[in-house]
Structure formats: structure tokens, C-alpha cells
C-alpha positions in Angstrom: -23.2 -1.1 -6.4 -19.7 -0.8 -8.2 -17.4 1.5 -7.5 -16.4 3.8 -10.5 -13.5 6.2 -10.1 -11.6 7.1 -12.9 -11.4 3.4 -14.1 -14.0 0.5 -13.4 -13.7 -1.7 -9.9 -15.7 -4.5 -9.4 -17.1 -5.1 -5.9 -16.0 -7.4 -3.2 -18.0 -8.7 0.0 -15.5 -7.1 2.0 -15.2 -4.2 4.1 -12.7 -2.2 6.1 -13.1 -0.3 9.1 -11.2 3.1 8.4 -11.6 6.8 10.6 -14.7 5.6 12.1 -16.4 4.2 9.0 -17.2 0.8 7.2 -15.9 1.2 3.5 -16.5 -1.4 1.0 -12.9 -2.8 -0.8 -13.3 -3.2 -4.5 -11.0 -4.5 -6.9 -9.4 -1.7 -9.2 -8.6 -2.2 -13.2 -5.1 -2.7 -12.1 -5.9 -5.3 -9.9 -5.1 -3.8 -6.3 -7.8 -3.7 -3.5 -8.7 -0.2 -3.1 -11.6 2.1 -1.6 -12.4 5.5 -1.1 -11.9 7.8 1.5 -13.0 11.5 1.8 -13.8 11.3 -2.5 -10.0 9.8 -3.0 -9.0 6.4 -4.3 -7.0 4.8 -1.8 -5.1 1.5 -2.4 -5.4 -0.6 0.3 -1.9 -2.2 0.7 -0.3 1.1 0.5 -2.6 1.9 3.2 -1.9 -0.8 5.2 2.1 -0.1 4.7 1.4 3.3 5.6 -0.6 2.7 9.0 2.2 -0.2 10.1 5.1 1.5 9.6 3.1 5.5 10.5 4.9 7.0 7.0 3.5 8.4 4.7 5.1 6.6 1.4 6.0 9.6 -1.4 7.2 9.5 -4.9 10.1 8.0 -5.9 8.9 5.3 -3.5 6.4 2.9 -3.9 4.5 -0.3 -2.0 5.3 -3.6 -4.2 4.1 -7.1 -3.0 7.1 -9.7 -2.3 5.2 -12.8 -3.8 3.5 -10.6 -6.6 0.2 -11.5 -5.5 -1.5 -8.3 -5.4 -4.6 -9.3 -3.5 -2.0 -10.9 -0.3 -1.9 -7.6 1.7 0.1 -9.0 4.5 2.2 -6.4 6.1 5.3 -9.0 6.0 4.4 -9.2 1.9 4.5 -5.5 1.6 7.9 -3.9 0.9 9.0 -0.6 0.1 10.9 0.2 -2.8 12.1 3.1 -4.4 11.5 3.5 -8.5 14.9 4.5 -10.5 15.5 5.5 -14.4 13.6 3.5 -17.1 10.5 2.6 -14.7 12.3 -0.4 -12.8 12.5 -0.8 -9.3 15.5 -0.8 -7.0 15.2 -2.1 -3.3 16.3 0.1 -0.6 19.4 -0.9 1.7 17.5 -0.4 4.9 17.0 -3.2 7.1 14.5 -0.9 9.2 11.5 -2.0 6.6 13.5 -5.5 6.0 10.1 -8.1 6.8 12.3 -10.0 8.9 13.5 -7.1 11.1 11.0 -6.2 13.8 9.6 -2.3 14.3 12.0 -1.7 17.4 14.5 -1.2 14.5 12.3 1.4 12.6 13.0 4.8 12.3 10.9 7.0 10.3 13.8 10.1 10.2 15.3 7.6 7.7 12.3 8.9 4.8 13.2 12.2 5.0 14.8 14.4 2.2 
């Protein structure tokens, strides 16, 4: 069965194990993994970002993938960046979420407005 929120997905044979439940990863229009949780589209990398590092990402920010390949959801191919005028991206100064830095450095007070 293919998933169908808001934009067609086409099925993968693969499944995460998320809040005590197997849920099935499709591929979105856009081309991330993604699956649902509680009747929301969740992409997966941004999940995966989000359960590492125990933020919750917000707008201006945003998950990219260093190598571009939007299926590698590797945590150390997951950065965050934040989005500036004109829709371009602008990587943020903090070596806390640097993939080469380790999480003894990470401090979560540092996302707050």
C-alpha cells in the first residue's frame, strides 16, 4: 500500500521502529524518506537529527544533507543550517553540531531565542 499525504510517496521495504510501533518509510515527491506518525508526515532525517542531538529543529532552521544525497541519513551527514533572505542557506558558527565535534560539546541552551 502507498502512502498518500498531501503529495504521492512510493513505498519502500523498510521500516522504522518509532514510540513503540513499526512504521513503514516511503519515499516523499521531494525525495526524502518520510513516514507518519500520530496522522503527521514526518521526515525521517529531520527525525533522526532531532532524536541525536534531543532538539527540536524550528524555523529559520532546517536539516540539509552534507553530500546531497537525500536518501544517506547518517547522523554525521546531517547538519543544521539556518535559512536567510532570498531562500539560500547559511551554516551556523557552532562547532557544538560540527560532525566532527563529539556530543560532550553540545549544548542545547545554544537553540534558544
Amino acid at each position: 500500500m502507498d502512502l498518500v499525504v498531501g503529495e504521492s510517496a512510493m513505498t519502500l521495504d523498510e521500516v522504522i521502529f518509532v514510540e513503540g510501533r513499526w512504521r513503514k518509510v516511503c519515499i516523499h515527491a521531494k525525495g526524502f524518506k518520510v513516514f507518519t506518525m500520530r496522522g503527521e508526515l514526518i521526515y525521517l532525517h529531520r527525525y533522526i537529527f532531532e532524536q541525536h542531538h534531543k532538539i527540536k529543529v524550528e524555523p529559520p532552521h532546517r536539516i540539509i544533507h552534507i553530500d546531497g544525497n537525500k536518501m544517506n541519513n547518517s547522523i554525521t551527514n546531517l547538519r543544521l543550517r539556518r535559512r536567510v533572505e532570498g531562500g539560500k542557506s547559511k551554516k551556523l558558527a557552532k562547532s557544538a553540531l560540527n560532525q566532527h565535534n563529539d556530543d560532550r560539546n553540545f549544548s542545547p541552551d545554544f537553540f534558544q531565542v
